[in-house]
C-alpha positions in Angstrom: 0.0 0.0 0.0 1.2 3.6 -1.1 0.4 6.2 1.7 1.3 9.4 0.7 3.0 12.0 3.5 2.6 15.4 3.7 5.3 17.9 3.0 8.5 17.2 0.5 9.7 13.9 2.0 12.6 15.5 3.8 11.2 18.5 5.8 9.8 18.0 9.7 6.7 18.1 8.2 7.0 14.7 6.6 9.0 13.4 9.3 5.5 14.4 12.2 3.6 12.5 9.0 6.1 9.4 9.7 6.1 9.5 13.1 1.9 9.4 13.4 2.2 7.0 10.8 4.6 4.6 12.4 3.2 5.4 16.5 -0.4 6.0 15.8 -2.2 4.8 12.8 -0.4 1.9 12.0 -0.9 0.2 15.6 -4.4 1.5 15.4 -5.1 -0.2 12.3 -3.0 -3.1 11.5 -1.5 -3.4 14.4 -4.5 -4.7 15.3 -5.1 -7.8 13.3 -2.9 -10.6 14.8 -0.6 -12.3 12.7 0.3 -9.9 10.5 3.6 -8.0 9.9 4.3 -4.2 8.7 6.8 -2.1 7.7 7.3 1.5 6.5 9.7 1.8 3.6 10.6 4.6 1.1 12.7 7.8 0.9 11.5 9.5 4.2 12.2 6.4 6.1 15.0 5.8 5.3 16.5 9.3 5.5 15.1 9.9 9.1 15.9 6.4 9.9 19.6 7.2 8.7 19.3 10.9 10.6 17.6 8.7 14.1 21.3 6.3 13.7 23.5 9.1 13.6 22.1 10.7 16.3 21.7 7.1 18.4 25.7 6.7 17.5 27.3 10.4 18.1 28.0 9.9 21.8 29.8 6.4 21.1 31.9 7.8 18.4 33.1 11.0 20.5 33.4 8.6 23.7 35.7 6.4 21.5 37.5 9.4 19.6 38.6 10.9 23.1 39.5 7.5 24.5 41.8 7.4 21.1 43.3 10.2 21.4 44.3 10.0 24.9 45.7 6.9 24.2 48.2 8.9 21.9 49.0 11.7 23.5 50.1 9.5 26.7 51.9 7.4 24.4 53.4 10.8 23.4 54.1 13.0 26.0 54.5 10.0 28.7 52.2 12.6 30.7 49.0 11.7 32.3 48.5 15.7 32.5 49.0 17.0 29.1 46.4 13.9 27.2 44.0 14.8 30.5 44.1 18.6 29.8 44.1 18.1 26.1 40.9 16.3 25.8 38.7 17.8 28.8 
């Protein structure tokens, strides 16, 4: 089934429309008649499921960035205080 969002497909407007789509009106509807399966696909989805993983995965990558590069400057400078003051 084709449902058609409002807005241009990658504005907040169509992202509200996927979001009442996936949390409301699918569970409402389908959601409803047991054994059945359902998905949303298409451009929106996957852009702000791509934009929702970036966001999930920013504090892991900064977390493992800084741990990195304290690793190096300690390596380094042989200085707990220079990688400490470098990365706070």
């Amino acid at each position: 089934m084709n449902v058609q969002l409002a807005g241009n497909g990658q504005d907040s407007t169509s992202f509200n429309a996927l979001t009442t789509l996936r949390d409301r009106d699918l569970p409402a509807t389908l959601g409803r008649v047991p054994g059945i399966s359902y998905a949303v696909a298409g451009g929106t989805a996957a852009s702000h499921d791509t934009i929702q993983t970036v966001h999930d995965n920013a504090p892991r990558v900064f977390a493992v960035v800084a741990v990195l590069a304290f690793v190096v400057l300690l390596a380094g400078f042989r200085s707990i205080v220079i990688p400490a003051v470098s990365i706070v």
